[in-house]
C-alpha positions as a printed Julia matrix, in Angstrom:
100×3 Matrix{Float64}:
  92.56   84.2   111.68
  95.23   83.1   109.42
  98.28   84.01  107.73
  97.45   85.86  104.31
  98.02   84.0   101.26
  99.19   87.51   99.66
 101.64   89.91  100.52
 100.62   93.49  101.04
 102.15   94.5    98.01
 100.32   91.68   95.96
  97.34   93.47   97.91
  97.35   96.56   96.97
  98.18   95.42   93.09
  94.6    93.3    93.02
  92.64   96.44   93.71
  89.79   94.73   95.3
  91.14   95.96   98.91
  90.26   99.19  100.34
  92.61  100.69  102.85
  91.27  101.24  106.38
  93.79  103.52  108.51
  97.53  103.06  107.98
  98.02   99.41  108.4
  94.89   97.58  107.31
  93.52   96.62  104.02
  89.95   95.6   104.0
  87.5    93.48  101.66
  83.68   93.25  101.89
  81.69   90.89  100.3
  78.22   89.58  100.75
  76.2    92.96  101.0
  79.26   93.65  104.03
  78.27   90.38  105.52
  81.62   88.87  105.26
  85.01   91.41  106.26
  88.41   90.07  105.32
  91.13   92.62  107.29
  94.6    92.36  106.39
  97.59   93.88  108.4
 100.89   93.49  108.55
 102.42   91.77  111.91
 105.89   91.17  112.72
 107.0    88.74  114.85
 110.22   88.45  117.01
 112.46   86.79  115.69
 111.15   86.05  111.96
 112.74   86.46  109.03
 112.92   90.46  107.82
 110.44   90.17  104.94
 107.77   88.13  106.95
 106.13   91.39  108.46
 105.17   92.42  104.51
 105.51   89.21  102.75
 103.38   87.14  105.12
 100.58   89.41  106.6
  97.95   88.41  109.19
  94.64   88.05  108.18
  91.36   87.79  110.63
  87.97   87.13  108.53
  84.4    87.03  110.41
  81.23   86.3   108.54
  77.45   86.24  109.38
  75.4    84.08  107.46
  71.22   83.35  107.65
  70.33   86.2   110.27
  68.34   88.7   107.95
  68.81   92.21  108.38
  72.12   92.18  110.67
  73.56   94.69  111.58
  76.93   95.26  109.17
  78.2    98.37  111.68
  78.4    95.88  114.29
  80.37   92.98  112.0
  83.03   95.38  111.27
  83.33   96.44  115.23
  83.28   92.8   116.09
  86.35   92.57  113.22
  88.29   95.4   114.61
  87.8    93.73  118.27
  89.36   90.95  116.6
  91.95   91.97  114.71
  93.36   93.84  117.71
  93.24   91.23  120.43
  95.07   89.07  117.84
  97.85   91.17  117.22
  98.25   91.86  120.78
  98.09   88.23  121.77
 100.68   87.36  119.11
 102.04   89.85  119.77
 103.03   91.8   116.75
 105.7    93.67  117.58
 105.76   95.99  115.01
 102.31   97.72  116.74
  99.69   97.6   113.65
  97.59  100.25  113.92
  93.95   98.98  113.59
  91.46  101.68  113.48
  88.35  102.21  115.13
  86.07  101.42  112.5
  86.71   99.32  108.96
């Protein structure tokens, strides 16, 4: 989990991301063995642009375990990407879907 290096708009402009649900913009590499999700998360008492200038960013990755299971990666993302912004917590209320 980190902030993003790009803002959404920068995002959406490299057209490698694939939007997942309102908020989030997703990117799979590795066969779907490595999910970066992007969404935007304000928090109190930041400057006005930071919620799309300065996204969050939460990244998991599998690596030497043939055959694993990419379904489960991208609910283990989602788990993650939501317990982050509620920890945070973003106050603008991202919404993360079910499934990426």
């Amino acid at each position: 989990m980190s902030w993003s290096y790009g803002s959404l708009a920068a995002l959406k402009a490299q057209g490698i991301w694939e939007t997942a649900g309102k908020d989030v913009y997703v990117r799979r590499r590795d066969s779907g063995l490595h999910i970066t999700a992007v969404f935007p998360c304000k928090i109190e008492g930041s400057h006005q642009a930071q919620e799309a200038q300065l996204p969050l960013e939460v990244e998991t990755q599998v690596t030497n375990i043939p055959g694993f299971d990419t379904g489960l990666l991208g609910e283990l993302t989602v788990r993650l990407a939501r317990t982050v912004a509620k920890k945070l917590p973003c106050t603008n209320d991202p919404k993360i879907p079910d499934t990426l």
